[in-house]
C-alpha positions as CSV (number, residue, x, y, z in Angstrom):
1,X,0.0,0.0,0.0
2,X,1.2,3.7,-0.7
3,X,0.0,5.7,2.7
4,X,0.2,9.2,3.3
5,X,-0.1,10.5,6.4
6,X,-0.8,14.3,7.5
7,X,0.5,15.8,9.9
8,X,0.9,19.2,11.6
9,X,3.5,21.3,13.8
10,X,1.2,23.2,16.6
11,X,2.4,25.4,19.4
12,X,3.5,23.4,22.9
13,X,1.6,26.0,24.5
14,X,-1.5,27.8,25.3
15,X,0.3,31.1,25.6
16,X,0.7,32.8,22.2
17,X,0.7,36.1,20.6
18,X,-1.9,37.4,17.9
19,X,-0.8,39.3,14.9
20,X,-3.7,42.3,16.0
21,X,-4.0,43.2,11.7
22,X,-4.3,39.5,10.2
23,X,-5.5,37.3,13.4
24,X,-2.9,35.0,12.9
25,X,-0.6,33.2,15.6
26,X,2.9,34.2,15.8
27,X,4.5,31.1,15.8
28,X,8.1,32.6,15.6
29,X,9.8,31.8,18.8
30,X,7.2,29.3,20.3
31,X,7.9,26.1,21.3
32,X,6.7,23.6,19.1
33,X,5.3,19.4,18.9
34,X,3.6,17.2,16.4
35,X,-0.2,18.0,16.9
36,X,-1.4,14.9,19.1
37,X,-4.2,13.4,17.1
38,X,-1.4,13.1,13.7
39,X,0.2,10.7,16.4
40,X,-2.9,8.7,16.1
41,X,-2.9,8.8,12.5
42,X,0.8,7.6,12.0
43,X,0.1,4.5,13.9
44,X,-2.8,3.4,12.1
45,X,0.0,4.0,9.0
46,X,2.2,1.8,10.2
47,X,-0.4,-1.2,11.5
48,X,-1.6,-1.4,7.9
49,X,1.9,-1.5,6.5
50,X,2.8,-4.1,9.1
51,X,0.0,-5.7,7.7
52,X,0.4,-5.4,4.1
53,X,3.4,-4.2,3.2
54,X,4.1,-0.7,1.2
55,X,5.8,2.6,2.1
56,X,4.3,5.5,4.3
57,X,5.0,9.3,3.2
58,X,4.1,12.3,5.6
59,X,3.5,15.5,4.5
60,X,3.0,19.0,6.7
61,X,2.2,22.4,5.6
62,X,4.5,25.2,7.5
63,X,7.6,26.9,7.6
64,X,10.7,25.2,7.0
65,X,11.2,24.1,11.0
66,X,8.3,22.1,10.2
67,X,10.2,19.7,9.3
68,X,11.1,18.8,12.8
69,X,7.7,16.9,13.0
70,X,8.5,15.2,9.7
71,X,11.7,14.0,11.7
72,X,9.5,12.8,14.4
73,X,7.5,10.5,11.7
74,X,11.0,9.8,10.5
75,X,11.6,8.0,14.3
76,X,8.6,6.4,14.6
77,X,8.8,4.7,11.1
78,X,7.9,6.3,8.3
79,X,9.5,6.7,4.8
80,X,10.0,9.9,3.3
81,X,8.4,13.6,4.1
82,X,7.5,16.2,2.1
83,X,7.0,19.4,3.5
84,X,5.3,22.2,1.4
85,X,6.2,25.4,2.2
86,X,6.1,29.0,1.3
87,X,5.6,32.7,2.2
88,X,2.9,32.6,-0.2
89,X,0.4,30.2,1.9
90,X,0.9,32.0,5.0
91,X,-2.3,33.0,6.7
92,X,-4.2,30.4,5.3
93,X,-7.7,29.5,6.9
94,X,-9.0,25.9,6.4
95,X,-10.0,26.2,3.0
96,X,-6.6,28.0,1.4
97,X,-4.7,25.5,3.8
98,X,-6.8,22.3,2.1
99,X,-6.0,23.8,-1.3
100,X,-2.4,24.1,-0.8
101,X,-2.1,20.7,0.9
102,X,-3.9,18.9,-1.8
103,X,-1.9,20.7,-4.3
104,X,1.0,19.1,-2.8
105,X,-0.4,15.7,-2.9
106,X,-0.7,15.8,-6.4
107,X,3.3,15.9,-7.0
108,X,3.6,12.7,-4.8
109,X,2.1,10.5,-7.6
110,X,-0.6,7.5,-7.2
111,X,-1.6,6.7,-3.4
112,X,-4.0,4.5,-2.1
113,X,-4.5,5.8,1.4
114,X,-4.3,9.1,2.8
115,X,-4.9,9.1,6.6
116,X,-5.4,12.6,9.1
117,X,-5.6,12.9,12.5
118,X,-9.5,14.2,13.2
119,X,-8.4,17.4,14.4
120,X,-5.6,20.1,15.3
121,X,-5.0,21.6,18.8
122,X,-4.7,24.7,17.5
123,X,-7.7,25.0,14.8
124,X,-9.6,22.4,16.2
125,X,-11.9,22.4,12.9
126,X,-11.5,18.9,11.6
127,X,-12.6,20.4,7.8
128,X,-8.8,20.1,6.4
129,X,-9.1,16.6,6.1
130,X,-12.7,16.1,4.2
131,X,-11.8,19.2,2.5
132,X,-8.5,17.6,1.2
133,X,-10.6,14.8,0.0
134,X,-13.1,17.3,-1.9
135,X,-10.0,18.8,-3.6
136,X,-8.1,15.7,-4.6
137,X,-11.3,13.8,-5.7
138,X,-11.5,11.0,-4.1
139,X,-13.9,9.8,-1.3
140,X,-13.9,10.0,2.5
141,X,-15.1,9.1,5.6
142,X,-14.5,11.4,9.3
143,X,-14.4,10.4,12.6
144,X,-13.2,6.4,12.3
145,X,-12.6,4.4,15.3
146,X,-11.6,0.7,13.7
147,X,-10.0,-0.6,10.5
148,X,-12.3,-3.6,10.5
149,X,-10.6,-5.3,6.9
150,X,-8.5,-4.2,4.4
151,X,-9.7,-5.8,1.4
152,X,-7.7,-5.7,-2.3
153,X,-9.0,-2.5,-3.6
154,X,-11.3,-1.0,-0.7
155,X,-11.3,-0.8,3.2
156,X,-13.8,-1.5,5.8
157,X,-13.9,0.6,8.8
158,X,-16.0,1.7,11.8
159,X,-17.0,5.2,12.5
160,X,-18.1,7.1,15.5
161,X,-21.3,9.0,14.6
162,X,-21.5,10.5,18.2
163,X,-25.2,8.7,18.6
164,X,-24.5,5.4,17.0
165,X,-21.4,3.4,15.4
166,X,-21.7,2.7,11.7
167,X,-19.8,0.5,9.0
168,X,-18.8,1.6,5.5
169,X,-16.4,0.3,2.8
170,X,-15.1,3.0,1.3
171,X,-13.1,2.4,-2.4
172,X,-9.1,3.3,-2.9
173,X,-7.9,5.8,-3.3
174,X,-10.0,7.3,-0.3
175,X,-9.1,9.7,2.8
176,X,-9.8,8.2,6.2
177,X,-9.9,10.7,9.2
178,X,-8.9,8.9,12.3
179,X,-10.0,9.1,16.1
180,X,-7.7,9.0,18.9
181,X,-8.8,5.7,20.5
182,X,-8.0,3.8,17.4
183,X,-4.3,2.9,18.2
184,X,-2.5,3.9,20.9
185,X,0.7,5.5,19.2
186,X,4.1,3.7,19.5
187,X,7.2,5.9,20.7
188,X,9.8,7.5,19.1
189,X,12.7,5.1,18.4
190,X,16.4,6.5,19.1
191,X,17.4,4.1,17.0
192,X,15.2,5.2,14.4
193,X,16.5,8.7,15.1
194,X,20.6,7.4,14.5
195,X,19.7,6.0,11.3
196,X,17.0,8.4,9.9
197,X,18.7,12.0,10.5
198,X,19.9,12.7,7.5
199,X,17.1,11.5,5.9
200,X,16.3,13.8,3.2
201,X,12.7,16.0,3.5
202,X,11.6,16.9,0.3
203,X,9.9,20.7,0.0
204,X,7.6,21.5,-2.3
205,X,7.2,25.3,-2.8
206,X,4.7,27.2,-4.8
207,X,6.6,26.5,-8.5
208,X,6.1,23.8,-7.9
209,X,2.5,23.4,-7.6
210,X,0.2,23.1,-10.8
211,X,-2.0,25.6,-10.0
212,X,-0.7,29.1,-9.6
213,X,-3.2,31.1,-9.3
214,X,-2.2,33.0,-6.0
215,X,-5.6,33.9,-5.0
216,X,-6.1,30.3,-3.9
217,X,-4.0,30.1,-1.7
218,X,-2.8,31.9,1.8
219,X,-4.5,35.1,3.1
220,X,-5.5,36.1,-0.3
221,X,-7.5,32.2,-0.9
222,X,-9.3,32.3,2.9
223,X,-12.7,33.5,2.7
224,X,-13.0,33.2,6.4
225,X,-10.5,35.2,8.6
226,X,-11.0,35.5,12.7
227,X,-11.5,38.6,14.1
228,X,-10.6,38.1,17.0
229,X,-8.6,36.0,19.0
230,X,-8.2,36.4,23.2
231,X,-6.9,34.2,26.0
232,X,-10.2,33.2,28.7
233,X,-10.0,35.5,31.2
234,X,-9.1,34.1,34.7
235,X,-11.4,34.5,37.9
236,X,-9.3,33.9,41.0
237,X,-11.8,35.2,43.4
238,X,-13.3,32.8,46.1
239,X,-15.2,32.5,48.6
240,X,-16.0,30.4,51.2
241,X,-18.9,29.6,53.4
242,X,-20.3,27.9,56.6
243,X,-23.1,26.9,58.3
244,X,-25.6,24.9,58.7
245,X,-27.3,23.1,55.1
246,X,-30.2,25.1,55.2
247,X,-28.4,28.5,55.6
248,X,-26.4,27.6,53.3
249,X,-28.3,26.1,50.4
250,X,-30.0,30.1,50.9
251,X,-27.0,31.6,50.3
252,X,-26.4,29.5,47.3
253,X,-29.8,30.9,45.6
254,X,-29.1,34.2,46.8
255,X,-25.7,33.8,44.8
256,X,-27.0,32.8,41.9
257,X,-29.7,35.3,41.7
258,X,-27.0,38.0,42.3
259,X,-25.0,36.5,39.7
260,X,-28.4,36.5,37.2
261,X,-28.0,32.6,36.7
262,X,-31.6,32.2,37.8
């Protein structure tokens, strides 16, 4: 099988700037890891080849220390990486992000399987993947909790529809989005990292894409931008209370009413 596997570097933290004009994290200077569901998403890779044989590519959108996470694939036992990357898809929403990704997908040649994690940490959309799909042609199925069979040309699998669990069989080439109880992801190897870091990581910049129309892609391809982006405020403030239950179950409704909860 010929897997591809997509992946994500997202900030290690909660505390990041926002560019106040655009509405874009500032990712410059911030520590960085593989977004955690892609972990989910490299093991199901590697079962299937374990299973059946083949080679598993990942692929990340970014700037060129991207490639760190593609290193991280590298340990845990992927192939090659491709990273695609350029000034010109920065600022990208969901949709100019799917665009660009699917653009690069079509310079990696035939592939049977392209697998995502469901979400990112920092987005938390879930559209890139299904959008991906959209783009590239080829059918899809969100949200799946069990590769059931892996037949000769098609794959049956077990989503998580949030009410009910459902079946489908879903024809190659197709995108699968994956949950995180599917696998539980192996670690890094060291040894994998000795013999992999020179590895090269292919990038794949905007001449090299077929379409180059730059109004598809980056800030100028997002129809949707956020206004606004804010950390939760914090409440410190406490209080505490005695007495007896009934004095204090009044205070609670008095509370509540003061606070316009009821």
């Amino acid at each position: 099988m010929q897997i591809l596997v997509c992946i994500k570097q997202v900030p290690g933290t909660s505390k990041i700037d926002v560019d106040p004009i655009t509405g874009v994290l500032k990712r410059d200077g911030v520590d960085s890891k593989m977004n955690p569901y892609d972990l989910f998403a490299i093991e199901t890779a590697l079962r299937l080849k374990e299973q059946k044989g083949g080679t598993i590519k990942v692929i990340s959108m970014g700037p060129p220390q991207a490639k760190e996470v593609i290193k991280e694939a590298f340990m845990m036992g992927a192939d090659e990486g491709v990273l695609v990357s350029d000034r010109k898809f920065a600022g990208a929403d969901v949709l100019a992000t799917s665009y660009a990704i699917s653009q690069g997908v079509r310079q990696l040649g035939n592939l049977d399987l392209i697998l995502c994690g469901k979400q990112t940490t920092d987005g938390d959309t879930a559209q890139v993947g299904p959008e991906m799909a959209e783009y590239l042609g080829i059918p899809h199925i969100a949200n799946v909790l069990k590769i059931i069979e892996v037949k000769e040309s098609s794959i049956l699998v077990e989503m998580d529809m949030a009410n009910t669990i459902e079946m489908a069989e879903i024809q190659f080439p197709c995108l699968l989005t994956v949950e995180k109880d599917i696998f539980q992801p192996r670690l890094p190897s060291y040894k994998k990292k000795l013999s992999t870091k020179d590895r090269e990581i292919k990038t794949i910049t905007f001449n090299d894409l077929e379409d180059k129309n730059e109004k598809r892609y980056g800030l100028s391809g997002s129809p949707t931008q956020v206004e606004r982006i804010f950390p939760p405020s914090v409440n410190s403030d406490r209080e505490t209370w005695t007495g007896t239950g009934a004095e204090l179950s009044s205070q609670i409704t008095d509370k509540l009413k003061q606070l316009k909860f009821i």
